[in-house]
C-alpha positions as CSV (number, residue, x, y, z in Angstrom):
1,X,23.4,-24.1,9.2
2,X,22.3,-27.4,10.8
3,X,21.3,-30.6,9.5
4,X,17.4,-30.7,9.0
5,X,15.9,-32.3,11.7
6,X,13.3,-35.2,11.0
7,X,9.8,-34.6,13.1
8,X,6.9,-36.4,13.8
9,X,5.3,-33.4,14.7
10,X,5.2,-29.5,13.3
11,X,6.4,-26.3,13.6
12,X,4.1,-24.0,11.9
13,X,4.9,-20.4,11.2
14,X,2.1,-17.6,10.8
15,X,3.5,-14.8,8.6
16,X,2.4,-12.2,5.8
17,X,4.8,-11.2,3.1
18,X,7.4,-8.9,3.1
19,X,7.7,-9.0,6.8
20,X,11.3,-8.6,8.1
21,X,10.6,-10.0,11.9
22,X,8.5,-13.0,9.8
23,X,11.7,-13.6,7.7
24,X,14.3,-13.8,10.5
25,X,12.0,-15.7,12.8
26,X,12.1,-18.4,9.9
27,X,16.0,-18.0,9.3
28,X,16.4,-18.4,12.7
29,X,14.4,-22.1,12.3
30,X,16.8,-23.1,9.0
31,X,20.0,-22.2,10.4
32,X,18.5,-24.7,13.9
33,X,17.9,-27.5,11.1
34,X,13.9,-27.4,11.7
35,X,11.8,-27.5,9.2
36,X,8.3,-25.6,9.4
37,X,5.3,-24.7,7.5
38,X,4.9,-21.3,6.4
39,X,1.3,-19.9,6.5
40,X,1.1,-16.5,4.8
41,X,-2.0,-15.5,5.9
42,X,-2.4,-12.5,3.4
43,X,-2.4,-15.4,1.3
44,X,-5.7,-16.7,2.2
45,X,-9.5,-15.6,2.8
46,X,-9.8,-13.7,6.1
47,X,-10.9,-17.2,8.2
48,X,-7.4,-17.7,9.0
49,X,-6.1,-14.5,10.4
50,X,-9.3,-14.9,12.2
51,X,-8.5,-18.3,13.6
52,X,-5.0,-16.9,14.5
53,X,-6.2,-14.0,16.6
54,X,-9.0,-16.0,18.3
55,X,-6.0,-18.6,19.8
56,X,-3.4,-16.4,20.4
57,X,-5.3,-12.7,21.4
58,X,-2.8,-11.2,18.7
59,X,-3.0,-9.8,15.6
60,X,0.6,-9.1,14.4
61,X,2.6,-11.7,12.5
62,X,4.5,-13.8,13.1
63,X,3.0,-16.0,15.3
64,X,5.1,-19.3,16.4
65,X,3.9,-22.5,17.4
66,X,5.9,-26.1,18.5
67,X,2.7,-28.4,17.8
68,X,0.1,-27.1,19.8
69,X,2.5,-24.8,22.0
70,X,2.2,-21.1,21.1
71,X,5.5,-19.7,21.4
72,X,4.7,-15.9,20.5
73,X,6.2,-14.2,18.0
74,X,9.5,-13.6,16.8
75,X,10.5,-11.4,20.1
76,X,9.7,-14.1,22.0
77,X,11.1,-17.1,20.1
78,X,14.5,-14.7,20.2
79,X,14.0,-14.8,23.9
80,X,13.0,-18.8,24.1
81,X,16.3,-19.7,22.3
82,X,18.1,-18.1,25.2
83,X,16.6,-20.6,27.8
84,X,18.4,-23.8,26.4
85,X,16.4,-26.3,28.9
86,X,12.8,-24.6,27.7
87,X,13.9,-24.5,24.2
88,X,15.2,-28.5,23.8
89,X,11.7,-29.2,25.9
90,X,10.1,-27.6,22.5
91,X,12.4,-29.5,20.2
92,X,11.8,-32.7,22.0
93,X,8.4,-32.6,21.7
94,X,8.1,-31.6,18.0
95,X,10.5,-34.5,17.7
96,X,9.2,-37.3,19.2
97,X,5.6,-36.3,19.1
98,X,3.0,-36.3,16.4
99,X,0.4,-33.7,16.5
100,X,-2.8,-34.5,14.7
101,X,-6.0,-33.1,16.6
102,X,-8.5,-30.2,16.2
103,X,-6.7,-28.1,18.5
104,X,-3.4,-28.5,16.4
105,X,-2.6,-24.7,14.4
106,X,-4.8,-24.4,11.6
107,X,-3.2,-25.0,7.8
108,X,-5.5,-23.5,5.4
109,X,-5.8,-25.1,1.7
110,X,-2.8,-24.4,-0.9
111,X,-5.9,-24.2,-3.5
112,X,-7.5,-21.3,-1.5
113,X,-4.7,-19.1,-2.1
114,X,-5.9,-15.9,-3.5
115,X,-2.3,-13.9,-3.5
116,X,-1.7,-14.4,-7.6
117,X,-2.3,-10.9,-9.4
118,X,-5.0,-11.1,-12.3
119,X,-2.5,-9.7,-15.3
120,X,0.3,-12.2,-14.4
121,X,0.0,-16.0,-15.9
122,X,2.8,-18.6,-15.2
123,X,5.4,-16.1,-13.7
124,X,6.8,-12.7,-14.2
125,X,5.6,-12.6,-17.7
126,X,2.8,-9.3,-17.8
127,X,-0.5,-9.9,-19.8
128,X,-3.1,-7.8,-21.3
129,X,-5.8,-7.0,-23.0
130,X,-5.0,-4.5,-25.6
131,X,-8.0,-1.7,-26.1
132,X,-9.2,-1.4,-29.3
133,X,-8.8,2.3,-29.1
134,X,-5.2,2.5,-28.8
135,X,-5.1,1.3,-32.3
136,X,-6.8,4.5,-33.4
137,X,-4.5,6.4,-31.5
138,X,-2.1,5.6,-33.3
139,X,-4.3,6.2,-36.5
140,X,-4.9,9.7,-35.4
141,X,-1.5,10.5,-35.1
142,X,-0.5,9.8,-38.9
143,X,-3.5,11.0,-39.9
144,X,-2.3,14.8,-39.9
145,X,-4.9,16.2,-37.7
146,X,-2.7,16.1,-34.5
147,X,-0.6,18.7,-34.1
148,X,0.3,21.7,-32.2
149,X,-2.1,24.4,-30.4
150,X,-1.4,27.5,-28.9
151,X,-4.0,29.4,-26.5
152,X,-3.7,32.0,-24.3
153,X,-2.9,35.9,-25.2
154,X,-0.5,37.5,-22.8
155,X,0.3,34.2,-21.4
156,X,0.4,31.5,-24.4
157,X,0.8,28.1,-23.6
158,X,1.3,25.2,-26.4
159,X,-0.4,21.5,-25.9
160,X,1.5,19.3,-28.2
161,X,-0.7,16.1,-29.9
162,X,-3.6,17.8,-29.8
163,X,-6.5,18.1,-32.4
164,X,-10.3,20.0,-32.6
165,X,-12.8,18.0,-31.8
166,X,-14.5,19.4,-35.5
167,X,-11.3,17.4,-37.1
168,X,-11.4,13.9,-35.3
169,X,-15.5,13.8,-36.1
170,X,-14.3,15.0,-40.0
171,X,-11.9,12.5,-39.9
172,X,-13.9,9.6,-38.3
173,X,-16.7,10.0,-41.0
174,X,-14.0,9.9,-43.8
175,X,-11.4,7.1,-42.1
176,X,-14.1,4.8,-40.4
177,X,-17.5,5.2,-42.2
178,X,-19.5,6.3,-39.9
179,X,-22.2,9.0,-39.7
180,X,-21.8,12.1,-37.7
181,X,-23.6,10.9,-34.2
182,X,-21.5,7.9,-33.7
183,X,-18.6,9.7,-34.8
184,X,-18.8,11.8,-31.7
185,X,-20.0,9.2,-29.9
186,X,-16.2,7.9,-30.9
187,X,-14.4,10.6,-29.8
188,X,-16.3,10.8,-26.4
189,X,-14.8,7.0,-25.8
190,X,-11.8,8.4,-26.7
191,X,-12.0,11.0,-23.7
192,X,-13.3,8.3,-21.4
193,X,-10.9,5.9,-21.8
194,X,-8.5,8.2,-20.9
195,X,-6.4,8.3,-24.2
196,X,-7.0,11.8,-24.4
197,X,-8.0,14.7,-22.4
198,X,-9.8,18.2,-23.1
199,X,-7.8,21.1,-22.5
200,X,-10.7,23.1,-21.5
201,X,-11.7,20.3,-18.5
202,X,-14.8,19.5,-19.5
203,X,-15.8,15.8,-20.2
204,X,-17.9,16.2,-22.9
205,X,-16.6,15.6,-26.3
206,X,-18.1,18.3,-28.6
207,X,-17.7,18.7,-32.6
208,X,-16.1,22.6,-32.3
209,X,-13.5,24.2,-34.3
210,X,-12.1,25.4,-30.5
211,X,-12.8,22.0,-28.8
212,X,-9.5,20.9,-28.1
213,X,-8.4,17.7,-26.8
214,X,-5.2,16.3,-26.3
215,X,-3.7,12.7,-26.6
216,X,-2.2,11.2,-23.3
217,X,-2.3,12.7,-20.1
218,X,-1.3,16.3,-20.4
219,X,0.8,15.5,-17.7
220,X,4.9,16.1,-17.1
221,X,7.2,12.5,-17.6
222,X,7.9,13.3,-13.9
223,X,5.5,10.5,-12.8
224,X,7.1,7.4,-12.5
225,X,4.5,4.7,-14.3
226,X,4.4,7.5,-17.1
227,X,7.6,6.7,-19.0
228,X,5.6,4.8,-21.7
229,X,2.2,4.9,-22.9
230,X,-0.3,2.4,-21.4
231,X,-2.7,1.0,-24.1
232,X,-4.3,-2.1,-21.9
233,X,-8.1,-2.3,-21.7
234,X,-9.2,-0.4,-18.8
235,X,-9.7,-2.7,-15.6
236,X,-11.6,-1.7,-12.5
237,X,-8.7,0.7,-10.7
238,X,-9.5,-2.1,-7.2
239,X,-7.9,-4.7,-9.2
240,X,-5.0,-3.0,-10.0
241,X,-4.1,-1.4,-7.0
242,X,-4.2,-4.7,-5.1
243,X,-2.3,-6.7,-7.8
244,X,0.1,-4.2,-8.1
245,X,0.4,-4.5,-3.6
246,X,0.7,-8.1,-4.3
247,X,3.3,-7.9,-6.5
248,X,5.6,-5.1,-5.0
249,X,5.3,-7.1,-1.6
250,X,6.5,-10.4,-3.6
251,X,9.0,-8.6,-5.1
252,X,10.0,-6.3,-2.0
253,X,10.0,-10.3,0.1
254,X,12.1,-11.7,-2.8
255,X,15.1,-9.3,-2.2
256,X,15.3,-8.8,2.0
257,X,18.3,-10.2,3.7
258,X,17.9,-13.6,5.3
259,X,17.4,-11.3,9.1
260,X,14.8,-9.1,7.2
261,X,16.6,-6.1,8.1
262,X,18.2,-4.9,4.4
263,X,16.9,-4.8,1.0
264,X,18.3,-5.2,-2.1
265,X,17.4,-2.5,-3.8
266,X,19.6,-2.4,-7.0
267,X,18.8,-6.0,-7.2
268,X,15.1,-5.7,-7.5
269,X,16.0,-2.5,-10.3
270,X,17.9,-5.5,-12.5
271,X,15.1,-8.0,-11.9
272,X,12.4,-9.2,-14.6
273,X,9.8,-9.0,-12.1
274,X,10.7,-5.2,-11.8
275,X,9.6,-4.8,-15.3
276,X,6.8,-6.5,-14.9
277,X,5.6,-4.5,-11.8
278,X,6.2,-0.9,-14.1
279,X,4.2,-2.6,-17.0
280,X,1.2,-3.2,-14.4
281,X,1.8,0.4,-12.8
282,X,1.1,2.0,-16.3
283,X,-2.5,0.7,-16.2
284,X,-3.0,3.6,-13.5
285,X,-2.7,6.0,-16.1
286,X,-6.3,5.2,-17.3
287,X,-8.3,4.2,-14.4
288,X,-11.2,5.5,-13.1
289,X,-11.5,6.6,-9.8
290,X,-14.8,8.9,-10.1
291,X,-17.3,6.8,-8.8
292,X,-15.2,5.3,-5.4
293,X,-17.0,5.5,-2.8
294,X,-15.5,6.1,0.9
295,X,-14.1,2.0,1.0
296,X,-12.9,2.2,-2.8
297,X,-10.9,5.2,-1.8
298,X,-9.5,3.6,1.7
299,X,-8.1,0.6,0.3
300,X,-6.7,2.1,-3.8
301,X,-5.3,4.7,-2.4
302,X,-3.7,2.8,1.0
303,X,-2.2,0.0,-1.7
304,X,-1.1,2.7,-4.1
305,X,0.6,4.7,-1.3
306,X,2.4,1.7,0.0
307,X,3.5,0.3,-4.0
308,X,4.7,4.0,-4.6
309,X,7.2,4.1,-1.6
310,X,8.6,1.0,-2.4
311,X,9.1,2.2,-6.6
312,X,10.2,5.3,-5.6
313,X,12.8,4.1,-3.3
314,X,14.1,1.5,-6.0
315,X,14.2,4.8,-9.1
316,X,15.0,7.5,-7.0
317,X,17.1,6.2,-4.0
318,X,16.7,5.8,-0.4
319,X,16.3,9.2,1.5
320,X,18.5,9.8,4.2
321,X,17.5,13.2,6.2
322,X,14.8,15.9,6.4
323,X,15.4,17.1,3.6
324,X,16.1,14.2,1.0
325,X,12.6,13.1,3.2
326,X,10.6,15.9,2.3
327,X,11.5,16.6,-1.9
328,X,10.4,12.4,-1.6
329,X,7.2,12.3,0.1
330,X,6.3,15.9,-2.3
331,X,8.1,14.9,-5.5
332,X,7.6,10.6,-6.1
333,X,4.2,10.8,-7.9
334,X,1.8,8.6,-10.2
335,X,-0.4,9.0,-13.0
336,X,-3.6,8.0,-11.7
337,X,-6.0,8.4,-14.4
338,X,-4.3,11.2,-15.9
339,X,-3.9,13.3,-12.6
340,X,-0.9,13.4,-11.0
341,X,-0.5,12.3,-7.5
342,X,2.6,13.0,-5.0
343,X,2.8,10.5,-1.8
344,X,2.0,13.6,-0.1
345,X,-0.9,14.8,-2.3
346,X,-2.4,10.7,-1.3
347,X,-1.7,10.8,2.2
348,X,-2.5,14.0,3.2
349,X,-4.3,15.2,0.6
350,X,-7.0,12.0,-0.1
351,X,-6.4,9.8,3.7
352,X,-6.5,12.8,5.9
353,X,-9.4,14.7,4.0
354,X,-6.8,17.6,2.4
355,X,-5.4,18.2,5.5
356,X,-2.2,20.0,6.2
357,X,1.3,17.8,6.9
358,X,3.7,17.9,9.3
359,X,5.8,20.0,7.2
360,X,3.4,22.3,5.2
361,X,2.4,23.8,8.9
362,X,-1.2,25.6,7.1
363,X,-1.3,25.0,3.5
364,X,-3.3,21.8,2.5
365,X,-2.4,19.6,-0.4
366,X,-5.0,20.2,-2.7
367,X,-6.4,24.3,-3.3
368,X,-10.2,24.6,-3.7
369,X,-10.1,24.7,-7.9
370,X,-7.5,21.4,-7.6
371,X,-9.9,18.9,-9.9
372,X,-7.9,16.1,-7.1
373,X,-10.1,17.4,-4.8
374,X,-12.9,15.7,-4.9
375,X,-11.3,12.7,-4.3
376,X,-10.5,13.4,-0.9
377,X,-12.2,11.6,2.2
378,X,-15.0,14.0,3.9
379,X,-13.1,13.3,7.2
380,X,-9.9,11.9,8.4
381,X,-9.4,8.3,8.9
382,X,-7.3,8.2,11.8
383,X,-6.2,4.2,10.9
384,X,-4.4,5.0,7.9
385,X,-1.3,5.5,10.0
386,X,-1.0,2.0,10.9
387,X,-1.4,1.0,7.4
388,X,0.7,3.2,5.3
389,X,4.7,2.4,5.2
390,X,6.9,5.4,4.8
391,X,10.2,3.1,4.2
392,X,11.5,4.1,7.6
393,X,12.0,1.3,10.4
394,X,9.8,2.6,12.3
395,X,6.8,2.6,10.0
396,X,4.2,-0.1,10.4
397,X,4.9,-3.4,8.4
398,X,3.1,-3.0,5.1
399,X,-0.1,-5.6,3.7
400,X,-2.7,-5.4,1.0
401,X,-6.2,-3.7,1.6
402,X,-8.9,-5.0,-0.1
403,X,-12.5,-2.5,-0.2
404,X,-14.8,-5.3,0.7
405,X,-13.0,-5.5,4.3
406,X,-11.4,-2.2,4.8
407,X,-12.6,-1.5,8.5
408,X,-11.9,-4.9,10.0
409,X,-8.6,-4.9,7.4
410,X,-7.7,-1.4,9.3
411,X,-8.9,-2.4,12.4
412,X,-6.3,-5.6,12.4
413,X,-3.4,-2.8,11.4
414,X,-4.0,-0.7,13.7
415,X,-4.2,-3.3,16.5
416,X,-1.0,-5.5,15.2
417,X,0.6,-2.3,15.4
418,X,-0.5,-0.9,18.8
419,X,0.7,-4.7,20.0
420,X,4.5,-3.8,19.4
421,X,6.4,-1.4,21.8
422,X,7.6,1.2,18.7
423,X,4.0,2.0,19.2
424,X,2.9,2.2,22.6
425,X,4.5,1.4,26.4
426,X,2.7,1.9,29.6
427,X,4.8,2.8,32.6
428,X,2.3,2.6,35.3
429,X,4.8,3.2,38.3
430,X,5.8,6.1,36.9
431,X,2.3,7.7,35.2
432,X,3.9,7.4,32.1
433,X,3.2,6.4,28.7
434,X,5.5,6.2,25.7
435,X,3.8,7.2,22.3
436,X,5.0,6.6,18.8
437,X,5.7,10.0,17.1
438,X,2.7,9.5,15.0
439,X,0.9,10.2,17.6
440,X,2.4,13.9,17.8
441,X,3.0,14.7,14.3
442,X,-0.9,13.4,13.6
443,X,-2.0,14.4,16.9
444,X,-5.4,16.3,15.5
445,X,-6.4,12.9,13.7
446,X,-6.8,11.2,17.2
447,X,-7.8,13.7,19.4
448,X,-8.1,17.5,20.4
449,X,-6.5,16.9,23.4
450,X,-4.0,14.6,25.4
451,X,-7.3,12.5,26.9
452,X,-8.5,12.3,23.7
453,X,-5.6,11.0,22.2
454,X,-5.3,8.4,24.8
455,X,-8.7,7.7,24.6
456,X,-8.7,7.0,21.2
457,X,-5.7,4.7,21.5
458,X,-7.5,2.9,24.5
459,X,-10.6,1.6,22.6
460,X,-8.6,-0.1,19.7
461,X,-7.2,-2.4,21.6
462,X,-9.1,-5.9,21.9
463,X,-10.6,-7.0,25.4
464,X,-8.2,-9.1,25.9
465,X,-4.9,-6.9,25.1
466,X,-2.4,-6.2,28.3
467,X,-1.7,-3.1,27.6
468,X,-5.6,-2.5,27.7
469,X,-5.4,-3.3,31.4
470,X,-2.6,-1.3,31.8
471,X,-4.1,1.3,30.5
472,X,-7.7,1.1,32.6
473,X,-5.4,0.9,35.5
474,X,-3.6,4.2,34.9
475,X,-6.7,5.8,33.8
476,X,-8.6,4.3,37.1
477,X,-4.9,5.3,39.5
478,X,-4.8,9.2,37.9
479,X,-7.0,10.0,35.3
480,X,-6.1,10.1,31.6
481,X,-5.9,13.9,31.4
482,X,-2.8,13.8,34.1
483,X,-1.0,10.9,32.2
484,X,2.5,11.7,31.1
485,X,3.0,11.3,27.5
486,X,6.6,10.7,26.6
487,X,7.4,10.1,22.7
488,X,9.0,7.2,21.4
489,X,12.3,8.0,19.0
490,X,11.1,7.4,15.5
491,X,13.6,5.9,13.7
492,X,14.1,6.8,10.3
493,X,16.9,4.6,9.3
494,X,16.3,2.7,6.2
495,X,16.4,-0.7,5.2
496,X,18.3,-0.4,1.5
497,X,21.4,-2.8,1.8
498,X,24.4,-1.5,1.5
């Protein structure tokens, strides 16, 4: 590594975390000896990426500039360091020149920073408001009404931790001295804060000999946040989704390799912030997701999604063919307010409006009695492709989705995404295009037919976008319906460090 340079002017460096071209770009600038302001701009209100895409056309990070010189991104500063006249011509003037105008890149305020998660206060450490019911849980479990139920005749099946609903009001009356009404009242709480369920689905708490309800989830341990028992107040299930992004992706950033090509995986298992992120995944167990409306669903479920790939790589191991890929995606679940969702069950299930996968061929996620069905979008969002991460190399770098800005949030993935070459390259000598595989294996969420498809494509890029024109011009030269579609390799390689 070189010496540090001193400069009058700046290098500044546009980046989100977690991003492996970001991260080499910069260790490409430490090992040079040139010191350079990192913007995360997932770190700050939306003004900035804003600012970024209005001067440089581009929405995909990073973006490189030598004072007011836009280099590109980290393709292109790869390329620049190859042309050794160009590149001392940068150097030079970073060096000798000081850069201090409006049209200089734009540095946002430190204090504006909005990238801290809600239940995490001077570090790692995990905070929370305990709920005042959880204290009672652990009442009603000493009290001698809990125990076990059988129902069923031919086909008996036993819920462990359960008690009537006749027995908790008995018991509330005697324990808590309280009259019959707010007794109920009580146990109905109890329901909706998730600390219990009914075994006969209903929500209503009712004071019945054969009113059963049972404490926790009623779910297997096979869900990875459910190894212990969350007793935090309930928070709105927005907040946690996004503080648990923010915190996987600091996490995820904290253990990549210096090129941004490997991650640590065992390392992050070991680390404190590790068990910090598992304490704040447990909160999922009891949040309410009833009331989302078509945004709240978007941007939980896209942040979930992403958070669970990155967990279930870390407990269960990096898969490494079709197989290993498939028992993932249909196996590595949450609790989500006492339902248990598969990465499969959110993406196809819940994104893609309970359509069919790739590898299920006909049969949809969720059957017409699954309760997880009325979660599911009315229609397919076709975007969600370019913001979920599957792990794979391939897969589209991974951010945090807010529900106040989902579209233009989406809108910016889906164009950072269609900006890269994995994604999309236009041969126009040849009629040709090159498609990602998403394209294929999703091909009735864009489109019922090739034109469509291309169509589709073709209007989410911004005016200004080159492969826009190139695009017009094929369409203009041949038509869209005679393009040539060739598919881009998909590669599935993974990033765990060996």
């Amino acid at each position: 590594m070189a010496s540090p340079k001193v400069l009058k002017g700046r290098i500044v460096v546009y980046s989100i975390v977690g991003c492996p071209h970001c991260l080499q770009a910069k260790s490409t600038l430490q090992d040079l000896g040139l010191p350079f302001i990192d913007v995360g701009v997932d770190r700050f209100p939306p003004n900035v990426r804003e600012w970024l895409k209005e001067k440089t056309g581009k929405t995909s990070v990073p973006q490189i500039f030598f004072n007011k010189i836009h280099v590109g991104g980290n393709s292109e500063f790869q390329a620049l360091l190859k042309d050794d006249a160009k590149f001392k011509e940068l150097v030079n003037d970073v060096t000798e020149n000081e850069s201090l105008d409006e049209s200089d890149p734009y540095l946002p305020n430190p204090a504006d920073a909005i990238d801290v998660p809600k239940n995490l206060k001077g570090g790692a450490e995990f905070h929370c408001e305990l709920d005042e019911y959880a204290a009672m849980v652990q009442e009603l479990r000493q009290s001698g009404i809990v125990k076990n139920f059988k129902t069923g005749c031919l086909f008996t099946k036993t819920f462990k931790d359960s008690f009537s609903g006749k027995d908790f009001v008995d018991w509330a009356i005697k324990n808590k001295n309280v009259e019959k009404e707010k007794a109920i009242e009580m146990g109905q709480e109890l329901i909706s804060r998730k600390f219990g369920f009914a075994i006969h689905k209903t929500e209503e708490f009712k004071y019945e000999s054969d009113a059963i309800y049972q404490l926790g989830s009623g779910l297997g341990s096979s869900a990875l946040n459910q190894d212990q028992v969350n007793n935090c107040a309930q928070r709105k299930a927005g907040d946690v989704a996004e503080d648990l992004r923010k915190l996987i992706l600091q996490i995820f950033a904290s253990f990549l390799s210096s090129d941004g090509r490997k991650v640590d995986y065992n390392g992050i298992r070991e680390s404190p912030m590790f068990d910090t992120y598992k304490s704040m995944a447990r909160e999922l167990q009891r949040v309410d997701i009833k009331e989302f409306s078509r945004e709240d669903k978007l941007a939980f479920f896209i942040n979930i999604y992403n958070a669970l790939v990155i967990h279930g790589n870390i407990e269960r191991g990096t898969p490494t063919n079709t197989y290993q890929r498939y028992k993932f995606f249909s196996t590595v679940s949450y609790n989500i307010g006492g339902q248990n969702f598969t990465l499969n069950a959110i993406e196809n299930g819940i994104l893609r409006g309970n359509k069919p996968s790739m590898a299920t061929l006909y049969l949809t996620p969720f059957g017409k009695d699954d309760p997880r069905l009325e979660h599911a979008l009315e229609e397919v969002e076709p975007r969600i492709h370019f913001a979920l991460n599957c792990g794979a190399k391939s897969c589209p770098p991974i951010k945090t989705f807010t529900s106040t800005d989902i579209d233009n949030e989406l809108k910016l993935a889906t164009e950072s995404y269609l900006e890269n070459d994995d994604a999309i390259i236009v041969e126009s000598d040849k009629d040709l295009v090159h498609l990602s595989m998403l394209f294929k294996w999703y091909h009735s969420d864009f489109g019922s037919n090739k034109g469509e498809i291309l169509q589709w494509i073709r209007d989410q890029f911004p005016e200004t976008a080159e492969k826009l024109k190139q695009l017009d011009g094929l369409f203009d030269k041949i038509g869209k319906d005679n393009v040539k579609i060739k598919n881009v390799t998909y590669d599935w390689g993974h990033n765990e460090k060996d």
